[in-house]
C-alpha atoms as one frame of an Amber mdcrd trajectory, in Angstrom:
protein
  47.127 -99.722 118.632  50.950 -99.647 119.411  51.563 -96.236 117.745  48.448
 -94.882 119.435  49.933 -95.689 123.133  52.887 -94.811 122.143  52.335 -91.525
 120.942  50.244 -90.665 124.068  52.718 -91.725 126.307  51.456 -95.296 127.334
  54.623 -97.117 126.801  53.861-100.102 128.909  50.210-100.415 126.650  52.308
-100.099 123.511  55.029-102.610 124.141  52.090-105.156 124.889  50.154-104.033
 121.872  53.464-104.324 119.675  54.077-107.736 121.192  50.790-109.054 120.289
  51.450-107.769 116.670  54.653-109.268 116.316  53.304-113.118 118.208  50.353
-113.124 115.411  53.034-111.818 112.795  55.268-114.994 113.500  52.609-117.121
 114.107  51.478-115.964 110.020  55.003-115.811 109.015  55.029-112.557 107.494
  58.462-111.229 107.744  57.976-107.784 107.094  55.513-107.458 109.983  57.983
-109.682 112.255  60.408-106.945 111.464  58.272-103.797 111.873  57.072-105.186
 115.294  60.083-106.172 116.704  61.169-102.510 115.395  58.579-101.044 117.174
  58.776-103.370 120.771  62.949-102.370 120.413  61.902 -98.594 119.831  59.740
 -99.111 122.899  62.018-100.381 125.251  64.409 -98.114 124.011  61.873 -95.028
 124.703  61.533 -97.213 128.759  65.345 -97.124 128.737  65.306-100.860 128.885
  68.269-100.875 126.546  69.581-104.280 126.929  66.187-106.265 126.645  65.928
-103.387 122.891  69.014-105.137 121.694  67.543-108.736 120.602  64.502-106.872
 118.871  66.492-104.248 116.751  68.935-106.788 115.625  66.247-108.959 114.182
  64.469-106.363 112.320  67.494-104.764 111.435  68.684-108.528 109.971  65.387
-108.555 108.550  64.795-105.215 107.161  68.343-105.708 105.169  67.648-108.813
 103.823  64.332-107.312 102.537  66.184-104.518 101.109  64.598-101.673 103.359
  67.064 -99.536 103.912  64.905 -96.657 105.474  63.762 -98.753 108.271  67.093
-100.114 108.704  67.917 -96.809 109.449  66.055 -96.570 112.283  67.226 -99.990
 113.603  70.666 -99.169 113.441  70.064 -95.720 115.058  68.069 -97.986 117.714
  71.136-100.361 118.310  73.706 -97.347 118.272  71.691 -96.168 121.660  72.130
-100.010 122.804  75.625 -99.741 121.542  76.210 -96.560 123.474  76.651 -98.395
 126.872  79.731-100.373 126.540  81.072 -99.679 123.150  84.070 -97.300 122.879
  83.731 -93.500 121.670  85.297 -94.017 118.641  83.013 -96.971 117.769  79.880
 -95.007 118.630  80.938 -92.074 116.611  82.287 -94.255 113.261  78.989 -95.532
 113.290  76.895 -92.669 113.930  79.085 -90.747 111.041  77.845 -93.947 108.979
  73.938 -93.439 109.886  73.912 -89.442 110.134  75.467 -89.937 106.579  72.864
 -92.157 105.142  70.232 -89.375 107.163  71.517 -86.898 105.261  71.676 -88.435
 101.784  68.137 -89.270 101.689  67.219 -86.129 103.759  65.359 -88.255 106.558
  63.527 -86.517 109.085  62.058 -88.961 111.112  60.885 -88.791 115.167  62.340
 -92.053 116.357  66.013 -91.447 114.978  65.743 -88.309 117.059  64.945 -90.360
 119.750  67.603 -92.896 119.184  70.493 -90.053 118.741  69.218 -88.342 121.630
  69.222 -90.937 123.581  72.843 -92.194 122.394  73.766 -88.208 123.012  72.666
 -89.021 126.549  74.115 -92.314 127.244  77.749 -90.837 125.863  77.170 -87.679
 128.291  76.614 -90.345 131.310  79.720 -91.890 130.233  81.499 -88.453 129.996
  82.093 -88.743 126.707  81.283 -85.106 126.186  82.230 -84.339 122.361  80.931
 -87.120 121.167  77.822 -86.795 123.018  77.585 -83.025 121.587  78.043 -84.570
 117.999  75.305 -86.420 118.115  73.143 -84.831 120.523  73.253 -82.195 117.809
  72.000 -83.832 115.036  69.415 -84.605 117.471  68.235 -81.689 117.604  68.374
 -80.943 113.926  65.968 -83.929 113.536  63.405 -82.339 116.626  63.769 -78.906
 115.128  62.610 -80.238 111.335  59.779 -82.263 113.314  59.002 -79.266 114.743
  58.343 -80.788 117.900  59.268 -77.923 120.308  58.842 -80.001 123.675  61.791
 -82.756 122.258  63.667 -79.906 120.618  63.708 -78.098 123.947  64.398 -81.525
 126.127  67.104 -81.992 123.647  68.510 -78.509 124.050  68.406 -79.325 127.727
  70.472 -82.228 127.112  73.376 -80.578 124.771  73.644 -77.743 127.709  74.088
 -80.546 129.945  77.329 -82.113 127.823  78.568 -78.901 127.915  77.492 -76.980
 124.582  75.987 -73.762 124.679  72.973 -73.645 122.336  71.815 -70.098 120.937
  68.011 -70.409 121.140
């Protein structure tokens, strides 16, 4: 039910729906769901721009999703806690560790929607804290993801975003 609210926009439904899944997951002690749940109620939040409560969540699944030797989904955890990272962490440390998940992106040729989420939001935060290059680095890749989606609304929000930090994009 999560992925249904969430894709239509009913974030507050999904985060409740995703909470559910992840009290009965614990409650069975099925670590992969744990992790996929608290994924998805981190994404969530993210997607809210509750970044601090995301934190707890994406550290747990990315802990989790590690141990268990997923390394896709760990992507998307750690692209998830670079967006929580974004707010305090220096430039440097934001872009050493997006260089470390945009590499791993690229050697497995993942497209996926919620790293473009993650890196656009990250793009965003870094913009806010006027740290314009770095937030055209990643808002870039960004777009990259949205335009292999080929989810014009994002790609164009994203766009939107890149003009904002200061980078002219051809359309």
């Amino acid at each position: 039910r999560g992925e249904v609210f969430r894709a239509d926009g009913r974030l507050n439904e999904a985060l409740a729906a995703y909470e559910e899944a992840r009290d009965l997951a614990l409650q069975l002690e099925h670590t992969y769901s744990v992790a996929m749940t608290s994924c998805n109620v981190g994404l969530v939040l993210l997607a809210m721009e509750r970044i601090d409560a995301a934190a707890p969540y994406l550290e747990e699944a990315d802990r989790m999703f590690r141990r268990g030797g997923k390394l896709l989904f760990a992507l998307v955890s750690q692209a998830g806690l670079l967006a929580c990272s974004a707010l305090e962490a220096d430039s440097e440390t934001v872009l050493t560790n997006f260089e470390e998940i945009q590499a791993s992106i690229q050697q497995r040729g993942v497209v996926e929607m919620d790293l473009a989420m993650c890196l656009q939001l990250t793009g965003r935060i870094m913009a806010g804290r006027e740290f314009y290059g770095v937030a055209a680095i990643i808002l870039t890749a960004a777009l990259q993801q949205w335009d292999r989606l080929g989810l014009a609304e994002h790609r164009d929000r994203c766009r939107r975003d890149l003009e904002s930090a200061g980078v002219t994009v051809e359309r």
